[in-house]
Each structure stands twice: as structure tokens, then as C-alpha cells.
MOPAC internal coordinates of N, CA, C and O (Angstrom, degrees):
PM7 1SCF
backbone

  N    0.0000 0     0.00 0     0.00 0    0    0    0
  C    1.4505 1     0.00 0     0.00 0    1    0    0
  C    1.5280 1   108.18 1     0.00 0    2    1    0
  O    1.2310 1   124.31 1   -49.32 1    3    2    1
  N    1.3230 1   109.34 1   130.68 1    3    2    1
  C    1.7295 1   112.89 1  -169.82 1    5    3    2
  C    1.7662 1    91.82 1   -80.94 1    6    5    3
  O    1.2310 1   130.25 1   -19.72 1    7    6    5
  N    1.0583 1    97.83 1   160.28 1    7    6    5
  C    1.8229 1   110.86 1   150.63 1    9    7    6
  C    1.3714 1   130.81 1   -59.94 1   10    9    7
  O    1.2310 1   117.51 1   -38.22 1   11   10    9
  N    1.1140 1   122.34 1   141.78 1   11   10    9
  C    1.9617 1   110.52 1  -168.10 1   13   11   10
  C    1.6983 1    84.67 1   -81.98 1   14   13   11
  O    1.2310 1   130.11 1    -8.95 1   15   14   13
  N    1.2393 1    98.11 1   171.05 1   15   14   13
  C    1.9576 1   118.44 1   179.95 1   17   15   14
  C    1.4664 1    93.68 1   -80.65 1   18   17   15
  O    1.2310 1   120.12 1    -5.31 1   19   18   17
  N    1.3062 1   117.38 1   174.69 1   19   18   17
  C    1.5508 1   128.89 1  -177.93 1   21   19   18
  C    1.8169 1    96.42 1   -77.98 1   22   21   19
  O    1.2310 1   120.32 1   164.52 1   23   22   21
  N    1.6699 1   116.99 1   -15.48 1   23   22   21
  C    1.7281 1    86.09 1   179.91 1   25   23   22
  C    1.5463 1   104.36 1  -111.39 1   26   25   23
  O    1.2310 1   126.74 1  -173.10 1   27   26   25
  N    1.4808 1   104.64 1     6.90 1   27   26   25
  C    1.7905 1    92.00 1   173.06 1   29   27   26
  C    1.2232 1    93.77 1   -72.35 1   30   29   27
  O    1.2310 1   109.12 1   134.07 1   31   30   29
  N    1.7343 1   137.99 1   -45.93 1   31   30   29
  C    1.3247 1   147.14 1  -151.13 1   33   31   30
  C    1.6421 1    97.57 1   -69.11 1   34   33   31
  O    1.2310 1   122.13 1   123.85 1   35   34   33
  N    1.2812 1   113.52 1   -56.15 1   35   34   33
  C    1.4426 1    99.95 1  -179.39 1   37   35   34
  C    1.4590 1   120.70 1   -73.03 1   38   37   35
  O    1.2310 1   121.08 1  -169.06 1   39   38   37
  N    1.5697 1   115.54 1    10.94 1   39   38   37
  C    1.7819 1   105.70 1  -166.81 1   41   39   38
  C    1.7388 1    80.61 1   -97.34 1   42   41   39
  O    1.2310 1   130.16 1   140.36 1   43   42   41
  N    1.4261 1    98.02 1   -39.64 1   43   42   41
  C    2.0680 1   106.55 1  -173.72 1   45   43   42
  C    1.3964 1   108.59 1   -55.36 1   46   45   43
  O    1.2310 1   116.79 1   133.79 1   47   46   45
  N    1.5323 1   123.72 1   -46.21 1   47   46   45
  C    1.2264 1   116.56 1  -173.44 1   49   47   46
  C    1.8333 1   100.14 1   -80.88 1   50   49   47
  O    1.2310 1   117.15 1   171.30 1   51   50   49
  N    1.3291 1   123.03 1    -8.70 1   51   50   49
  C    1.3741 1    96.94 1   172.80 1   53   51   50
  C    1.6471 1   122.57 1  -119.41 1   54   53   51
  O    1.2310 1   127.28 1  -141.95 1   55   54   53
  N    1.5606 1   103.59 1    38.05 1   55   54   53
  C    0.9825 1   142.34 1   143.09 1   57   55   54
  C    1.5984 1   128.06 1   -74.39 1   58   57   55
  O    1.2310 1   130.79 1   148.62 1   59   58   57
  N    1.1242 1    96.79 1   -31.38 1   59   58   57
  C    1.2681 1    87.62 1  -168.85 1   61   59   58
  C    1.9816 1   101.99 1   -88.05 1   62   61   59
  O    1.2310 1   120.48 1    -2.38 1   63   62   61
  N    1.4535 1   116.68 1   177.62 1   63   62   61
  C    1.3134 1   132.50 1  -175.33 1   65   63   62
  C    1.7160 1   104.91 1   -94.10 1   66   65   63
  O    1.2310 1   126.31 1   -45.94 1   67   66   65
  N    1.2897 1   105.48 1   134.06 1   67   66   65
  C    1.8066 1   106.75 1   175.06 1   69   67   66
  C    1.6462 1    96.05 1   -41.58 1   70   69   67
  O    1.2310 1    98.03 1   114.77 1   71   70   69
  N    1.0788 1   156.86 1   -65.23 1   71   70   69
  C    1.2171 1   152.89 1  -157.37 1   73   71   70
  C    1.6822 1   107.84 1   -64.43 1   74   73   71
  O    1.2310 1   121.59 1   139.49 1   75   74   73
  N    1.2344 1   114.56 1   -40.51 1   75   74   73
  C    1.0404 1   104.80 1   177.03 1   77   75   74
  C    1.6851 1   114.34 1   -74.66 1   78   77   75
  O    1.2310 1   120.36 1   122.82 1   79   78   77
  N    1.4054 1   116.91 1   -57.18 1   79   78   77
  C    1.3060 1   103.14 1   162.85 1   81   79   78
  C    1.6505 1   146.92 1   -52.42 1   82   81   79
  O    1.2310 1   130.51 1  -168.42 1   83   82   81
  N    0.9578 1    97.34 1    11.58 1   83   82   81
  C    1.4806 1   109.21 1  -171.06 1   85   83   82
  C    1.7489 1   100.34 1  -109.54 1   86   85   83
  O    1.2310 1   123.29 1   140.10 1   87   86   85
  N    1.6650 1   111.29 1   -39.90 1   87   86   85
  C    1.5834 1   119.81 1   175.46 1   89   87   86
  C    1.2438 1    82.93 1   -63.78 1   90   89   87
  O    1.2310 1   104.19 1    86.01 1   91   90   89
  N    1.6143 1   146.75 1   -93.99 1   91   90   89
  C    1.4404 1   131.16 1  -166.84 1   93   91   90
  C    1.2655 1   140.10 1   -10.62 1   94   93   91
  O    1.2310 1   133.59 1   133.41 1   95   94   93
  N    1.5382 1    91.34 1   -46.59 1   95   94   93
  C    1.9566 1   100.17 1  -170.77 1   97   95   94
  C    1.6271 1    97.46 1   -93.65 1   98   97   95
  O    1.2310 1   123.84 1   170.89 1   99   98   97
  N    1.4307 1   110.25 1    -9.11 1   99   98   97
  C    2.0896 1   109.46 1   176.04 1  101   99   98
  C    1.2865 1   103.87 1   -89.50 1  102  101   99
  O    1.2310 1   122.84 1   170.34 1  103  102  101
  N    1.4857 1   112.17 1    -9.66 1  103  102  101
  C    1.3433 1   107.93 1  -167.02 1  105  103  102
  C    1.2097 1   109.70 1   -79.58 1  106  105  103
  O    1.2310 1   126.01 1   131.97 1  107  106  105
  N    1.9168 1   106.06 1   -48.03 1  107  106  105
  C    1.4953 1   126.70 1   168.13 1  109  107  106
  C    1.3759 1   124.05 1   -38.51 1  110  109  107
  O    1.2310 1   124.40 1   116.72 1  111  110  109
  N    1.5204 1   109.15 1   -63.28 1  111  110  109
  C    1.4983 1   129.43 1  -175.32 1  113  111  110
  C    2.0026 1   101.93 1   -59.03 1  114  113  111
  O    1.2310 1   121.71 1   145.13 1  115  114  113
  N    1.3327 1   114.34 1   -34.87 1  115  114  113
  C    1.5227 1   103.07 1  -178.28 1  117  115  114
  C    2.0914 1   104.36 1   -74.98 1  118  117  115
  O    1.2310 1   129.18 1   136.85 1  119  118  117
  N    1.3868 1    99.92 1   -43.15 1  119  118  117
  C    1.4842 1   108.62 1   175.55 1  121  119  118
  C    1.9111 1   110.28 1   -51.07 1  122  121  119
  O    1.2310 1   130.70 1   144.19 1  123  122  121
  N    1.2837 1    96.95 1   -35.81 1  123  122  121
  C    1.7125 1    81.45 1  -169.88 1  125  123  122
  C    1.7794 1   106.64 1  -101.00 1  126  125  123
  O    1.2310 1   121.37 1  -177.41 1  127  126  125
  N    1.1325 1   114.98 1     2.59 1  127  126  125
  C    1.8182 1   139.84 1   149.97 1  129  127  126
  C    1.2583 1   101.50 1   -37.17 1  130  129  127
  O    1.2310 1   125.16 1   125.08 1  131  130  129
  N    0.9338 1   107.69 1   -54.92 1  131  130  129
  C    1.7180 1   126.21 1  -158.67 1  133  131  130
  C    1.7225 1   108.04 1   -91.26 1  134  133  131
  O    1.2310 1   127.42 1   -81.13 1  135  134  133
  N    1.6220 1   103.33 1    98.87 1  135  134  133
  C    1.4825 1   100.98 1  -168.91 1  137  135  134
  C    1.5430 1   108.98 1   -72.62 1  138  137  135
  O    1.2310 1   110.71 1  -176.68 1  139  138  137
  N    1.3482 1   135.08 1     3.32 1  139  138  137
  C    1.6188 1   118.47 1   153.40 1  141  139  138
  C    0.9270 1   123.46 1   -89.71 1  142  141  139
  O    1.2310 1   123.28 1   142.64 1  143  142  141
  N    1.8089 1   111.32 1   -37.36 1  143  142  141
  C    1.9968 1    99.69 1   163.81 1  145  143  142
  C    0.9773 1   123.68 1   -55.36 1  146  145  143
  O    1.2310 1   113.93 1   157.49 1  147  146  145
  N    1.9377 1   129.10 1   -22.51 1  147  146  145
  C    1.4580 1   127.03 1  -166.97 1  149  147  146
  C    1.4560 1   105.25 1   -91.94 1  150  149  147
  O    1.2310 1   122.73 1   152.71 1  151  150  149
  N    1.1653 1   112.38 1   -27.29 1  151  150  149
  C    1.8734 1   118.75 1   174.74 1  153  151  150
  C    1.8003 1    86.71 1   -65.80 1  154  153  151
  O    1.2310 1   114.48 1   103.94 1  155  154  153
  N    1.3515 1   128.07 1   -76.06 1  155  154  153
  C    1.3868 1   105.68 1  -163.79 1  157  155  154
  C    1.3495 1   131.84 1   -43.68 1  158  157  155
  O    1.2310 1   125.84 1   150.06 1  159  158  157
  N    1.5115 1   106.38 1   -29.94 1  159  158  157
  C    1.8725 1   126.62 1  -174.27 1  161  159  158
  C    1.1935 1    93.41 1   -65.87 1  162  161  159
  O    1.2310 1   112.75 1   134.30 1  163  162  161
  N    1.2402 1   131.29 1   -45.70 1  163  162  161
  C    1.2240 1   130.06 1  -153.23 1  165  163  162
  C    1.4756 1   121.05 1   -76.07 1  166  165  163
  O    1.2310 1   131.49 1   140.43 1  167  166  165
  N    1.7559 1    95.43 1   -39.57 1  167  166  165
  C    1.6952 1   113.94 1  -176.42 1  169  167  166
  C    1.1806 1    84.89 1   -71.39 1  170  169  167
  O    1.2310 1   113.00 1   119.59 1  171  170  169
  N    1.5927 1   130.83 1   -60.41 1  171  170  169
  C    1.4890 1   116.56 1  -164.91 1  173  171  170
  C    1.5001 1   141.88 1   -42.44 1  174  173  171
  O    1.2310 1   136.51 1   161.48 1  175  174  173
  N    1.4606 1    85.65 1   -18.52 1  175  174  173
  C    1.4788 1   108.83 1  -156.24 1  177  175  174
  C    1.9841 1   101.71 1  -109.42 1  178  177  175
  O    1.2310 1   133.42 1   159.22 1  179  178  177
  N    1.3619 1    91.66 1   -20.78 1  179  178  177
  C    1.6043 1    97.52 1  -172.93 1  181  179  178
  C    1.5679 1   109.45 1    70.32 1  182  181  179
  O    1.2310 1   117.78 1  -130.56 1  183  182  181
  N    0.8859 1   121.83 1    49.44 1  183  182  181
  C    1.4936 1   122.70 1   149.03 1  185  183  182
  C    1.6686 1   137.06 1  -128.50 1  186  185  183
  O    1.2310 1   129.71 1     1.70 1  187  186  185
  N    1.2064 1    98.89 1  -178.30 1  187  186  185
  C    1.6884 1    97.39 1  -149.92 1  189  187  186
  C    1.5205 1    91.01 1  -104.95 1  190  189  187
  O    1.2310 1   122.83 1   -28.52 1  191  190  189
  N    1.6821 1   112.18 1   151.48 1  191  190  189
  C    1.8149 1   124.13 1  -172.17 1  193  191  190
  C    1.3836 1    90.28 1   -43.71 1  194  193  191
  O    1.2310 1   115.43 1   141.69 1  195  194  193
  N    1.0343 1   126.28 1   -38.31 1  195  194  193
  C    1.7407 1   123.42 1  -147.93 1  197  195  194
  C    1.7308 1   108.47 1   -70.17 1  198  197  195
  O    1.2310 1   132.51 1   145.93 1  199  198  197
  N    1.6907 1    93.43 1   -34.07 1  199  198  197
  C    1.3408 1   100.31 1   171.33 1  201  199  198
  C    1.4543 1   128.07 1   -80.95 1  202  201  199
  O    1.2310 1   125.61 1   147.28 1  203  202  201
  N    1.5773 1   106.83 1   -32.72 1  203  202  201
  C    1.4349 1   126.40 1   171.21 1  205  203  202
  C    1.4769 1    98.44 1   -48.83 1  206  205  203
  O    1.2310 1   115.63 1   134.41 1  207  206  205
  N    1.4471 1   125.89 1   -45.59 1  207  206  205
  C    1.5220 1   132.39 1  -149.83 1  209  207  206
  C    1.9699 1    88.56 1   -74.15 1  210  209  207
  O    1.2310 1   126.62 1   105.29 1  211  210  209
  N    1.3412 1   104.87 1   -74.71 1  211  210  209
  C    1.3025 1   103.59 1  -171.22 1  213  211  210
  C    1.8030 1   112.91 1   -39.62 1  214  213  211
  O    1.2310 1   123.18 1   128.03 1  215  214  213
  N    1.5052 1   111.51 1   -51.97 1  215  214  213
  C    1.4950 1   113.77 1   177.99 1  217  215  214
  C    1.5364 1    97.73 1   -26.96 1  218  217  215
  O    1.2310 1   123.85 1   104.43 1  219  218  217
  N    1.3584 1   110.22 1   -75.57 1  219  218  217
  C    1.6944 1   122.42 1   174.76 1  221  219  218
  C    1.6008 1   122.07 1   -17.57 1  222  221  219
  O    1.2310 1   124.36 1   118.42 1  223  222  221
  N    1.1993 1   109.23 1   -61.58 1  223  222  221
  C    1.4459 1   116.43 1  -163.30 1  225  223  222
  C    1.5142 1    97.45 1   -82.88 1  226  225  223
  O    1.2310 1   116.90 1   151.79 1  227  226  225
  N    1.6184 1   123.50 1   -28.21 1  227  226  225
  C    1.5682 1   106.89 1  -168.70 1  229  227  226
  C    1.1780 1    90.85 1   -72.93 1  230  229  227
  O    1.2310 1   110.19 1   123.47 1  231  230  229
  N    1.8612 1   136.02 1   -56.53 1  231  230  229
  C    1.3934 1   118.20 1  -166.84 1  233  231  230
  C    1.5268 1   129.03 1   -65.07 1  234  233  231
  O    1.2310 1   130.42 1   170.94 1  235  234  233
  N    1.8515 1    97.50 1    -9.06 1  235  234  233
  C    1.8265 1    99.01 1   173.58 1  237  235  234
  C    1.7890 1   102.32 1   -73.07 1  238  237  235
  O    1.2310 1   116.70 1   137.97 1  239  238  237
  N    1.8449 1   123.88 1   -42.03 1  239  238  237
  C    0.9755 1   118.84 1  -160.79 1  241  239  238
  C    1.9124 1   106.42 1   -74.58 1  242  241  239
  O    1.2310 1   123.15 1   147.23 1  243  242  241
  N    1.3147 1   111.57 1   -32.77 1  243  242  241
  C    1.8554 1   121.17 1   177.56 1  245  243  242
  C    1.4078 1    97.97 1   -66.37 1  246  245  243
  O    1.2310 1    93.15 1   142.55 1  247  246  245
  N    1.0971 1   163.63 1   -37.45 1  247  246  245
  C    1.6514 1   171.77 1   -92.57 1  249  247  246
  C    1.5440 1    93.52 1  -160.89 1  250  249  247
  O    1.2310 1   124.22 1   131.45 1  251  250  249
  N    1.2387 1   109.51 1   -48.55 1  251  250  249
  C    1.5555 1    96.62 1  -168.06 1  253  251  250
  C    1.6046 1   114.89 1   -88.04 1  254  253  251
  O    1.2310 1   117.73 1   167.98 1  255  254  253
  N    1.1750 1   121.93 1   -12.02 1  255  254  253
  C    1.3826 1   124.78 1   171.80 1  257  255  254
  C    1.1418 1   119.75 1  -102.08 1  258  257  255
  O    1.2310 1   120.10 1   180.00 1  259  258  257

């Protein structure tokens, strides 16, 4: 399965309902909480703590306002 392009991704995410996007990004923020799910996301994904860290803080700062 390929990756969607950057405007299927934004037509999908603006598809979706504030409720639904918000369970997504709580879903994320509890998954990367969790320092063995976030070590796996991370290896999976090939990125570095530094990036893991920011992932972190943008969905604490979008969630919290």
C-alpha cells in the first residue's frame, strides 16, 4: 500500500468531524506517553528522540487549546 500524497491527506483529515479528529490526535499523544510504544513508533518510522520529542509537544500544545 503506497502512502496517500499531501492533498489526499489533507482532503481525509478534512473530512473527518472535530470529534473524530481530536480521538486521533488523543489517541497519538496517549501512544507516544508510553515510552515503549514511542521507542517502537519511532524505530518504525526512523526517527530521532528529538523528533519523537517535538511530535509530543505539538500534540500536547493542539489538545491543550
Amino acid at each position: 500500500m503506497s502512502n496517500p500524497t499531501r492533498s489526499q491527506t489533507h482532503e481525509l483529515v478534512g473530512s473527518l468531524t472535530e470529534s473524530e479528529l481530536t480521538s486521533l490526535l488523543e489517541a497519538a499523544r496517549v501512544a507516544l506517553a508510553d515510552g515503549d510504544i514511542a521507542a517502537q513508533i519511532a524505530d518504525s518510522m526512523d526517527i530521532s528522540d528529538s523528533e519523537l520529542s517535538a511530535m509530543q509537544d505539538l500534540l500536547h500544545s493542539i489538545l491543550k487549546g
